[in-house]
C-alpha positions in Angstrom: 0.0 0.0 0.0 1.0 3.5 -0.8 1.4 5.8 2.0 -1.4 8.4 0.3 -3.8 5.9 0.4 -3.4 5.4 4.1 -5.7 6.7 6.5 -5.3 8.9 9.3 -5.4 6.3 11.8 -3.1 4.1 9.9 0.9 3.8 9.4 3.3 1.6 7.9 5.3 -0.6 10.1 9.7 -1.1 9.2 8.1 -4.4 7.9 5.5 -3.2 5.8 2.4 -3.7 7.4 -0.6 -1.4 7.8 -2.0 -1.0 11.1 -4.0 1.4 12.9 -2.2 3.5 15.5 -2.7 2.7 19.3 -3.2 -1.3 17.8 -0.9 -3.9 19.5 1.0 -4.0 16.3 2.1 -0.2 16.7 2.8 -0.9 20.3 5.2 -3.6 19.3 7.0 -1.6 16.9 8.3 0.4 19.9 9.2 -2.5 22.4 13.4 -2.2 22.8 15.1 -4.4 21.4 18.6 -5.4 22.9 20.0 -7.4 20.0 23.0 -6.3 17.8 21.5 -6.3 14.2 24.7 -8.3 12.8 22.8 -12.7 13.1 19.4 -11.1 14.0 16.8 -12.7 11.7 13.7 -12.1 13.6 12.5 -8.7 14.2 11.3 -8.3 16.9 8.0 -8.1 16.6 7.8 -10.5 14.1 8.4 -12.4 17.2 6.0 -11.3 19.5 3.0 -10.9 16.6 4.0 -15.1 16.0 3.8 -15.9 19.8 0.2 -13.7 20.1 -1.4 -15.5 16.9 -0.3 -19.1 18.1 -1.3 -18.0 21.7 -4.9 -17.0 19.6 -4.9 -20.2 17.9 -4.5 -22.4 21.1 -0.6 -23.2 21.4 1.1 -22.7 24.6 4.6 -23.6 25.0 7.5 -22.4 23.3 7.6 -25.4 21.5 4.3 -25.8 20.4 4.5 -22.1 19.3 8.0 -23.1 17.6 5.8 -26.0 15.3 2.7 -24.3 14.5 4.5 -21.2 13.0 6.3 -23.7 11.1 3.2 -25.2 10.1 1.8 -22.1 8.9 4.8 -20.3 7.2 4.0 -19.5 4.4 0.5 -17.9 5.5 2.6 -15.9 8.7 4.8 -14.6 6.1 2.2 -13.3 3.9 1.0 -11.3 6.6 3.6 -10.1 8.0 5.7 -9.0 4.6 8.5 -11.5 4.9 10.9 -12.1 2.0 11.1 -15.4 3.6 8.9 -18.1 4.8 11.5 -19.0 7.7 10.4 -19.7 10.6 12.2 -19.2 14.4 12.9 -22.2 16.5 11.3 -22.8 19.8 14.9 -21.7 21.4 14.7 -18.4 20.1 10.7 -18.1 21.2 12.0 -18.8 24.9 14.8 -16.7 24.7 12.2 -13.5 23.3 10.7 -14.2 27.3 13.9 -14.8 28.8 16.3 -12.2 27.3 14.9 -9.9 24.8 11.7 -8.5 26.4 12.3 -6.0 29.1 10.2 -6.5 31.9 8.9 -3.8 33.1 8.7 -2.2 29.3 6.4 -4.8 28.6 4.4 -4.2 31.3 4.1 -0.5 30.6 3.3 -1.2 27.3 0.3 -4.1 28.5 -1.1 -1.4 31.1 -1.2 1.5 28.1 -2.7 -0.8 25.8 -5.3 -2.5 28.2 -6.5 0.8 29.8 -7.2 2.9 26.4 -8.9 -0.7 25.3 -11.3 -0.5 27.5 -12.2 3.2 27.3 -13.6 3.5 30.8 -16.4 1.3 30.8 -17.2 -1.3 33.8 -17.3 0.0 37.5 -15.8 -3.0 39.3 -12.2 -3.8 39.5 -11.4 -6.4 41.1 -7.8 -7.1 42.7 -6.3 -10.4 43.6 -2.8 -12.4 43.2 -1.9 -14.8 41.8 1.4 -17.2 42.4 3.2 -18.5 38.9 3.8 -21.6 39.6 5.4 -22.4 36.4 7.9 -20.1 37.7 9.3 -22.3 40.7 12.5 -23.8 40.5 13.1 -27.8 41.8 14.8 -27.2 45.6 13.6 -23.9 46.0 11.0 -22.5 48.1 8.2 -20.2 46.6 7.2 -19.2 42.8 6.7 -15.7 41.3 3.8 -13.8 42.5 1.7 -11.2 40.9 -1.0 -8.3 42.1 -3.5 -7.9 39.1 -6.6 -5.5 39.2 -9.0 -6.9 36.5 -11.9 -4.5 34.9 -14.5 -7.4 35.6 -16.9 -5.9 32.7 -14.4 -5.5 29.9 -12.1 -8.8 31.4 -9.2 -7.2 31.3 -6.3 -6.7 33.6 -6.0 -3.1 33.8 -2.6 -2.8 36.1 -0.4 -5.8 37.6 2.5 -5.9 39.5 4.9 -8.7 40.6 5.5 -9.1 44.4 8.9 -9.1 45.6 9.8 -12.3 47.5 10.1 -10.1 50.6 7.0 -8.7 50.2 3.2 -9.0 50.5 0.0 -8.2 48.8 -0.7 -5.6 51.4 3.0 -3.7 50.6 2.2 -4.0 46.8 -1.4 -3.1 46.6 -0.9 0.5 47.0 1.8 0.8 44.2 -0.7 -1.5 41.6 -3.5 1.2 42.6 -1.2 3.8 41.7 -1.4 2.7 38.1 -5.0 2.7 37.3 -7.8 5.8 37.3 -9.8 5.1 40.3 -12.4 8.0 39.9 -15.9 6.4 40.0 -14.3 2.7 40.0 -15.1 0.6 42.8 -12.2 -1.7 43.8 -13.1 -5.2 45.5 -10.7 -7.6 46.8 -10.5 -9.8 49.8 -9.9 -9.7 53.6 -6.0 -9.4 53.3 -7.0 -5.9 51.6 -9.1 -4.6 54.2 -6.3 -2.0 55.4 -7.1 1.7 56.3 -4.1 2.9 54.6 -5.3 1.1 50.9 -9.1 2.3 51.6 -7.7 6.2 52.0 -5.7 5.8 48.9 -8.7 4.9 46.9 -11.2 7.5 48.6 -8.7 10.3 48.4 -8.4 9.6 44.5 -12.2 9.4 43.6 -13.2 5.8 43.7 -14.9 3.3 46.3 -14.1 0.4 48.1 -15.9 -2.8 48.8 -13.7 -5.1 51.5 -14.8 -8.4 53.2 -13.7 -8.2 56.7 -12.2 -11.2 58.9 -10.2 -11.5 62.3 -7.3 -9.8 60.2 -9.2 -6.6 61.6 -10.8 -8.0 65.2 -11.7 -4.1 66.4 -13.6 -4.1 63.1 -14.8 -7.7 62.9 -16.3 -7.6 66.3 -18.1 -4.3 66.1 -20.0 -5.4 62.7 -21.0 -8.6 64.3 -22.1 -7.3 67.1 -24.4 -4.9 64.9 -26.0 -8.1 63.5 -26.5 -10.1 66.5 -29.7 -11.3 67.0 -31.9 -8.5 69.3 -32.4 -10.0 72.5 -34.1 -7.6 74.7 -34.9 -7.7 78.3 -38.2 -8.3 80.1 -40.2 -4.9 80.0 -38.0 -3.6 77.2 -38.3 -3.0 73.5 -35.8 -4.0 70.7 -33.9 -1.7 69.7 -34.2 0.3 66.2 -32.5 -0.7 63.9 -32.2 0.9 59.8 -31.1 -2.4 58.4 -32.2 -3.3 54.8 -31.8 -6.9 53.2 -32.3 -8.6 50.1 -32.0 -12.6 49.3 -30.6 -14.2 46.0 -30.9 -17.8 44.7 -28.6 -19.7 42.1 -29.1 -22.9 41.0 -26.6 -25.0 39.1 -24.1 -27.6 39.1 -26.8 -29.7 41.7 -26.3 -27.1 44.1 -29.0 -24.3 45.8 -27.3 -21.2 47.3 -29.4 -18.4 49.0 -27.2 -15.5 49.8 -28.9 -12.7 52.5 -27.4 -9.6 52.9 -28.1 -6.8 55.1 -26.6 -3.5 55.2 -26.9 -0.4 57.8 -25.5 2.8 57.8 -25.9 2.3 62.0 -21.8 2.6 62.3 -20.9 4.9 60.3 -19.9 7.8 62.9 -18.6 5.2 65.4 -16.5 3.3 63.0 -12.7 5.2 62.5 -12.3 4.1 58.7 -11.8 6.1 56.1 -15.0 6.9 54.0 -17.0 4.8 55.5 -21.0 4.7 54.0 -22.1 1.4 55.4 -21.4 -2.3 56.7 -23.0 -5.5 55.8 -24.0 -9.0 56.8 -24.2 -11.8 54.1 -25.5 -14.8 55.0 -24.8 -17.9 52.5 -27.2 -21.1 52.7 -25.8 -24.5 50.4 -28.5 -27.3 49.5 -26.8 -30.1 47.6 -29.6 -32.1 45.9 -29.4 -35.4 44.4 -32.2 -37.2 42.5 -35.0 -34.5 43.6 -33.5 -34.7 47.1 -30.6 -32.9 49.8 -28.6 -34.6 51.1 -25.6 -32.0 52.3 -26.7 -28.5 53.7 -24.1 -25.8 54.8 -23.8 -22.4 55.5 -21.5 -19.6 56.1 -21.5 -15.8 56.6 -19.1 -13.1 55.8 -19.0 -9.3 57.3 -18.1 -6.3 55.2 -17.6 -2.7 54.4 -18.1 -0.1 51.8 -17.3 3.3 51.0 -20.7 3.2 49.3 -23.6 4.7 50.8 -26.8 4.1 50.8 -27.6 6.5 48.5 -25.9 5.1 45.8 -25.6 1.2 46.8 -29.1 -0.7 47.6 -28.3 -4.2 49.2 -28.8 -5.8 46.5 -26.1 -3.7 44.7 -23.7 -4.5 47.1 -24.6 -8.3 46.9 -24.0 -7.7 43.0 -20.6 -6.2 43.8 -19.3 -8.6 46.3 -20.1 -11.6 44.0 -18.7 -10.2 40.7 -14.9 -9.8 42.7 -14.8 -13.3 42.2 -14.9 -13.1 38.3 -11.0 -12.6 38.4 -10.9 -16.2 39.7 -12.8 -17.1 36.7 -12.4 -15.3 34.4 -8.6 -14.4 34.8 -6.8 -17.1 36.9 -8.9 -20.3 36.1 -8.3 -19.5 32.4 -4.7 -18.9 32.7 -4.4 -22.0 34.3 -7.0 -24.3 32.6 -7.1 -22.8 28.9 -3.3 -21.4 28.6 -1.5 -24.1 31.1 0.3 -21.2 32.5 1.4 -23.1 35.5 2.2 -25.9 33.6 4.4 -24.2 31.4 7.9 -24.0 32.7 9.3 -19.9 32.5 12.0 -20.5 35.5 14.9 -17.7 34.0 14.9 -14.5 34.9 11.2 -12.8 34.7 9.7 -14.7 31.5 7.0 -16.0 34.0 6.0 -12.7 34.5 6.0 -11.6 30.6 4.1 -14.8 30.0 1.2 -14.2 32.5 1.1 -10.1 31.0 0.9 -11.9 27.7 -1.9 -14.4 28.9 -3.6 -10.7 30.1 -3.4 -9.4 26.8 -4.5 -12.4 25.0 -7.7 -12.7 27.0 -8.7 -9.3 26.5 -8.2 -10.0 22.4 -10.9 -12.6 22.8 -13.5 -10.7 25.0 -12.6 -7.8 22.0 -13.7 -10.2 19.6 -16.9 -11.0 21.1 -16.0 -14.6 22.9 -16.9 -15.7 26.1 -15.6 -18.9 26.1 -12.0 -18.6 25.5 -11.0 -22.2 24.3 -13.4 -21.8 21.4 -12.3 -18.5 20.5 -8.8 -20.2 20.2 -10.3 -23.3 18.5 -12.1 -20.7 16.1 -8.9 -18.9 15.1 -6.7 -21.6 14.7 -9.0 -22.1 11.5 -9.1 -18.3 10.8 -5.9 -16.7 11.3 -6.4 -13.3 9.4 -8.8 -12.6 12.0 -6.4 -13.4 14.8 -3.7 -11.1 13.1 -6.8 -8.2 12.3 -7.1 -7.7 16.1 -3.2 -7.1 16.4 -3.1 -4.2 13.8 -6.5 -2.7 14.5 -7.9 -0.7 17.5 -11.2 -1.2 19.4 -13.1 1.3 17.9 -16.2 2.2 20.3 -19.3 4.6 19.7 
């Protein structure tokens, strides 16, 4: 293509490609690349755009990557404007993770990318870590770890930050935060973030907070539970007011019935010392087991909370909504990682290619929710037969009214 023909949106990669500026592609083009140019026969991203497109069309380790770009060479090299149909060996696909790739370039580039991708839709962001246990080397205690805050509505990991051996999630959650707009988000997580210090960082900066709290807080734990507690008054006296609202919710599935109750009140608000507090809450989760048309297991368990929300802008059953979709990163994030990519069974043990491999899982996933998929192992089943549409979502951007 001529360069007057292109549109404004559009460039010309060193290689000869057309994409759209802002696309993947582009972002590529400016990933360093520490190579001297005398025996280098791979651009770079030639490498990375092979490793994405066999990661679309279900291949995992660097070997399978290695053998399905072989497989498809002389298609790769029509779309990428190779004079040659050569393909690079699984060696040099591990070394791209283990050597070339700058970490924490890549990471920058993975946060840029995701957060203009999803163009500031979703409310919930949900933050959990994750251990790479693909990571961990035989004899040695521990894997790498990572902090990822996920936009649950647009599936994609918006920030994500490794943990230092000598670290926690606590230590790291502020400096992950720090990385993402927070204004009008609401971040969930679980009881290990229920700290004063994260909750201020997010109210001071616009956004809300929805924490679980356990014994990790006792002050807390006990004063919301004793809220709760069933009224038991005395002979001659009332029970005492109370402003508590509730709602109930029942799923089916899988031969299970679970009932979750929540109440909230707003009763603690000026006795509580916790940064923008707007209410507590009390949910209540029943379990049926059924088998032919009968139960036969019942269990229960109930969980306290806070929320920055008030009551004017989160109903209980809002803030049952909000609890529940925090654990969509387990789903929608880790278990795919994990069952659909084999991340943990994929050995990354040098340097931080564990890392790069998990931000390239991140990026991945959020190519397939672009392209309309829920399910994640037919999108890659899809585009294994379909590979121009695997490579049209590297060079183009997601273009929203």
């Amino acid at each position: 293509m001529d360069s007057s023909t292109l549109k404004p949106w559009q460039e010309i990669s060193e290689g000869g490609v057309v994409h759209d500026r802002g696309s993947l592609y582009a972002r590529f083009e400016k990933v360093g690349d520490p190579r001297h140019a005398h025996g280098k026969r791979y651009r770079l991203t030639t490498l990375l755009v092979i490793i994405f497109l066999a990661k679309l069309c279900g291949k995992d380790r660097p070997g399978e990557i290695a053998d399905w770009a072989k497989n498809h060479a002389e298609e790769l090299a029509g779309l990428l404007k190779l004079r040659r149909s050569w393909m690079p060996h699984h060696n040099t696909i591990r070394r791209v993770f283990q050597d070339i790739v700058e970490e924490a370039e890549f990471d920058r580039l993975a946060q840029e990318y995701s957060q203009q991708e999803q163009m500031g839709e979703g409310d919930v962001l949900s933050m959990d870590g994750k251990a790479l246990r693909g990571t961990r080397i035989a004899g040695q205690e521990g894997s790498d770890y990572v902090l990822s805050i996920y936009n649950v509505a647009e599936q994609q990991v918006v920030a994500q930050a490794a943990i230092d051996s000598k670290e926690n999630e606590i230590v790291a959650a502020p400096r992950v935060l720090e990385q993402v707009g927070l204004a009008g988000k609401i971040v969930t997580g679980d009881a290990l973030h229920t700290q004063r210090a994260i909750s201020e960082q997010i109210v001071e900066r616009g956004g809300h907070y929805l924490w679980p709290v356990k014994e990790n807080q006792p002050r807390l734990y006990e004063d919301i539970q004793r809220l709760f507690a069933p009224d038991k008054p005395k002979p001659g006296f009332g029970k005492i007011t109370t402003d508590f609202l509730s709602t109930s919710k029942v799923n089916w599935g899988h031969g299970r019935l679970e009932k979750r109750t929540i109440q909230t009140s707003a009763m603690l608000n000026d006795y509580l010392d916790w940064p923008g507090i707007g209410q507590v809450y009390r949910l209540e989760r029943k379990f049926d087991w059924v088998r032919q048309g009968k139960v036969y297991k019942t269990s229960s368990e109930i969980e306290y909370g806070i929320t920055s929300l008030g009551r004017d802008q989160a109903s209980p059953a809002r803030v049952l909504r909000i609890r529940r979709q925090h654990w969509r990163i387990e789903t929608g994030l880790h278990y795919r990682r994990d069952v659909t990519f084999h991340e943990d069974a994929t050995r990354m043990t040098i340097a931080a290619a564990g890392r790069i491999l998990a931000t390239v899982h991140n990026l991945v996933l959020g190519l397939i929710k672009r392209a309309g998929y829920i399910n994640a192992a037919q999108a890659r089943r899809y585009f294994e037969g379909h590979i121009p549409e695997a490579f049209a979502l590297l060079i183009t951007v997601n273009l929203r009214s």
